[in-house]
N, C-alpha and C positions, 0 to 999 in steps of 0.2 A: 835473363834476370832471375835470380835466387825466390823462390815460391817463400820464404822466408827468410828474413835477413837479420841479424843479431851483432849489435855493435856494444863491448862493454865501454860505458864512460867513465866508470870507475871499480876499481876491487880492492878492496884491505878495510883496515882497521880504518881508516878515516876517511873511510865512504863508498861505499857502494851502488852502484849504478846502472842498468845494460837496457839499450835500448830494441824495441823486438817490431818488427813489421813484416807482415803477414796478412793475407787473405782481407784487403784493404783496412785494417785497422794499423794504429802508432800505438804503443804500449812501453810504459817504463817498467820495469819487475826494480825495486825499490826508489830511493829519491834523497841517498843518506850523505850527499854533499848539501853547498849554498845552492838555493834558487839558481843563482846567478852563474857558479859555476858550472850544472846541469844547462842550460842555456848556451853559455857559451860554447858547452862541446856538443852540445847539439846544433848548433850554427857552424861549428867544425865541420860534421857529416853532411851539411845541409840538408837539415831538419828543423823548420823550425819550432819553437815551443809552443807552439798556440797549437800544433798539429797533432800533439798527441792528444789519442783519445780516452786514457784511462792509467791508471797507476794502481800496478799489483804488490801489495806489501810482504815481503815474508815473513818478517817478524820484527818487532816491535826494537831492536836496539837500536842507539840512535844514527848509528852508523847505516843502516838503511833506511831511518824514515825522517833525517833533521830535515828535509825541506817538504816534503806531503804536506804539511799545512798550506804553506805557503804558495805555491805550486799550485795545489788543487783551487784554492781561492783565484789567485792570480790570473788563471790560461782556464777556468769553469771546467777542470780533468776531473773525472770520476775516478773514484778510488776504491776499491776493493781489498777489503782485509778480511781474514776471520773472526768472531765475534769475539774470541778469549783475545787473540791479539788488539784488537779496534776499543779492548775494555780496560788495557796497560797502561797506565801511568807514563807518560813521558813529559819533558818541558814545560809546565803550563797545563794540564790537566792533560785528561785520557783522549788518544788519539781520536776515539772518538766527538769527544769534544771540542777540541782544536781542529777538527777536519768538518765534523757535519754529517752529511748524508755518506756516510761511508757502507756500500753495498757488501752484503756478505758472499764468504766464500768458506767452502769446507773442502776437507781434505777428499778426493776419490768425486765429489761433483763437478761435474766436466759441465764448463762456460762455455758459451760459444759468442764469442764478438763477433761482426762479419762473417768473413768464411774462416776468421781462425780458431781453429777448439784449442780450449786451456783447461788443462787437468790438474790441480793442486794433489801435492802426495804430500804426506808426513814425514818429516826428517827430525833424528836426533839433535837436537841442541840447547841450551840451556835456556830456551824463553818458551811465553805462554802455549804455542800453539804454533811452533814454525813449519813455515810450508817451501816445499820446491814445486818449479812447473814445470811440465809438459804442454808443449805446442805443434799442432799439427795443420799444415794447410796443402791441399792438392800432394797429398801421397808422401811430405816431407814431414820430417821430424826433428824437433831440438827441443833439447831440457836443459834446465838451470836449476844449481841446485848449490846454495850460498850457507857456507857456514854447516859445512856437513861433519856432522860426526864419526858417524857408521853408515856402513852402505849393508844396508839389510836385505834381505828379500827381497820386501815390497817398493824401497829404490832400487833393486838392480833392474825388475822389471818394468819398472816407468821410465829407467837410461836407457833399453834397449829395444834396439833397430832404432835407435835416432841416428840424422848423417850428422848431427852435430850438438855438442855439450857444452855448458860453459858448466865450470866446480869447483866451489871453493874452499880446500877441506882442510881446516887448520885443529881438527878436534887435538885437546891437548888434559889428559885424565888429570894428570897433574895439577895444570892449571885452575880446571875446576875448583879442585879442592880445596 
């Protein structure tokens, strides 16, 4: 069995999702479908949703975080965002408002849940404060890393010696503008 295991439940524009298990923790890295549809693909993997133990936000669009309210209320999941993104405006006031007790995280300060470490890096992208992670348990490695612009430096060295990556890199200059 895989010392970490990483299942995406969703990627694109109308939602984002991956589930992460490692060093006995559940962990979602965003939540930007329905409640209900996180649920049901997590009863797909059999997993169920009461199991996880935390939701790690990357940035504030609604495409990764329309169900963190709801979710985090629902299944009592702790939520961790950074403090510029947890202070963003979204649906119904700022996610920190709509969520609560939402734990901080900073870029380069390495969490450790369990036996799994999670190192948040900074990535290019047009919101508050968006973050990619780094996960390591028993000698394994995997990063995710949604909505990337540019791969700098400081992400090439957080992607490497992982055995595995999830990237979602749709930077578009044009678009921006």
């Amino acid at each position: 069995m895989p010392l970490i295991r990483a299942i995406c439940l969703a990627s694109g524009s109308r939602g984002n999702c991956l589930l992460v298990e490692g060093g006995g923790v559940r962990l979602l890295v965003d939540a930007g479908l329905s409640c209900r549809q996180i649920e049901t693909r997590l009863a797909a993997v059999g997993v169920p949703a009461r199991s996880i133990d935390a939701i790690l936000i990357t940035h504030e669009h609604m495409d990764h975080v329309a169900a963190v309210p709801l979710f985090a209320r629902r299944f009592g999941t702790t939520v961790y965002a950074s403090p510029r993104t947890a202070a963003q405006p979204i649906a119904g006031g700022t996610l920190r408002d709509r969520i609560g007790g939402i734990l901080a995280i900073e870029a380069d300060q390495r969490l450790v849940l369990g036996e799994l470490a999670v190192t948040p890096f900074s990535i290019s992208h047009d919101a508050a404060d968006p973050l990619a992670f780094r996960f390591e348990a028993g000698g394994c490695a995997l990063a995710f890393a949604a909505d990337l612009g540019v791969a700098t430096e400081g992400v090439r060295e957080r992607l490497a010696d992982c055995q595995a990556l999830f990237c979602e890199s749709n930077h578009d200059p044009q678009m921006l503008r």
